[in-house]
Structure formats: C-alpha cells, structure tokens
C-alpha positions as CSV (number, residue, x, y, z in Angstrom):
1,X,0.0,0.0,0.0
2,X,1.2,3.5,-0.9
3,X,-0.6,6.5,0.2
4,X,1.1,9.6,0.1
5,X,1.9,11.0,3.1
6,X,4.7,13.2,4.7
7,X,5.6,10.8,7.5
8,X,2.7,8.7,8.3
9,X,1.9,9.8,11.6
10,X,-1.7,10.8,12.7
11,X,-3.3,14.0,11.2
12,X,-0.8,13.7,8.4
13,X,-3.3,13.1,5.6
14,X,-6.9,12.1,5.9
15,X,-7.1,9.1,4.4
16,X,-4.3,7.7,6.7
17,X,-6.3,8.7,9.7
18,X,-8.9,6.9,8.5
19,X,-7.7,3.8,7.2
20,X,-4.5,3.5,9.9
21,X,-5.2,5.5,12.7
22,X,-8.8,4.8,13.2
23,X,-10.0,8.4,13.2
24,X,-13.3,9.7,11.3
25,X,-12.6,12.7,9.1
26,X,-14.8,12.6,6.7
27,X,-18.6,11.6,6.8
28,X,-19.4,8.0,6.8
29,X,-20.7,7.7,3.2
30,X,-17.4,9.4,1.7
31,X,-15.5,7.5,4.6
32,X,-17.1,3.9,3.0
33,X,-16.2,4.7,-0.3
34,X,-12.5,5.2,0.3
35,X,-12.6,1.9,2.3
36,X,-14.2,0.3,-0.7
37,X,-11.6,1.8,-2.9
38,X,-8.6,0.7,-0.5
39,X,-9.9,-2.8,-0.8
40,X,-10.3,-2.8,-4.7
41,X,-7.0,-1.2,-5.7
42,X,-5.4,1.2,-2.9
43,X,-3.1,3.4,-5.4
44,X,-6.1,4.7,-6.9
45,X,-6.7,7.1,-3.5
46,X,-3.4,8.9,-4.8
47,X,-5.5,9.7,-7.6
48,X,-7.4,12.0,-5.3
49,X,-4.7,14.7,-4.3
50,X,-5.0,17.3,-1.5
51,X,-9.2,17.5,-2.2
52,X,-9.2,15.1,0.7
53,X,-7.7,17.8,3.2
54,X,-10.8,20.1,2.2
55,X,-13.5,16.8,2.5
56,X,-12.3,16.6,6.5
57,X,-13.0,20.4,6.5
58,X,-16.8,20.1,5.1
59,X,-15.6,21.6,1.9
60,X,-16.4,20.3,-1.4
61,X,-18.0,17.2,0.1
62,X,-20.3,16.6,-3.1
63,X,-18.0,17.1,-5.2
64,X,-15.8,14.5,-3.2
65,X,-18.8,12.3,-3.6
66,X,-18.9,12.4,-7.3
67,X,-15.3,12.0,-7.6
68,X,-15.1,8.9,-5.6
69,X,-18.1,7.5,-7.1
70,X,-16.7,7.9,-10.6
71,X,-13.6,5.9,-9.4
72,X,-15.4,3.3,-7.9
73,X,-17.5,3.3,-11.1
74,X,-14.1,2.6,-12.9
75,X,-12.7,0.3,-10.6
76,X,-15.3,-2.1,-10.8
C-alpha cells in the first residue's frame, strides 16, 4: 500500500487517519467509499490529491462524492 503521506503519523493526511489510525474525518458515506476503494486497488486514492484535506473540513463534500463515485465506477 502506498498512500502519500509526509511521514505517516496521525493527522498527516486524511485518508491515513482513516484507514491506519482509526479516526473519522470525513462523513461515513465518503468515509465507505474510500474503504471500498482501498480494498479494490489502494493506489487509486493517490488519484485523489490534496481534495481530501478540504472533504475533513466540510468543503467540497459533493464534489468529493462524485469524484469517488466515478472511481469506484471505474474500478469495478
């Protein structure tokens, strides 16, 4: 698995909280589909940037939505 990340410790990226650190940063329908995507092929959440840094602030969440759901779309 390789997420980029600065160091890997907690509040480093999102995603790694999430998936490593057991935190909740995003809400829990945007927080299933990167779990689905980590399980189908984890180097596509690289594909995703810095947008999740604005998702755990409440910005751009549908947009974060559509975007996740056009990967999974892909994925599968």
């Amino acid at each position: 698995m390789q997420i980029e990340m600065p160091n890997g410790k907690i509040h480093d990226n999102p995603i790694t909280d999430l998936l490593f650190h057991g935190l909740h940063p995003f809400p829990r329908d945007i927080e299933e589909m990167i779990r689905h995507l980590y399980e189908i092929d984890p180097s596509l959440l690289n594909s995703l940037g810095l947008k999740p840094f604005d998702w755990e602030t409440g910005k751009d969440l549908d947009e974060g939505r559509r975007r996740l759901q056009e990967l999974l779309n892909k994925a599968l």
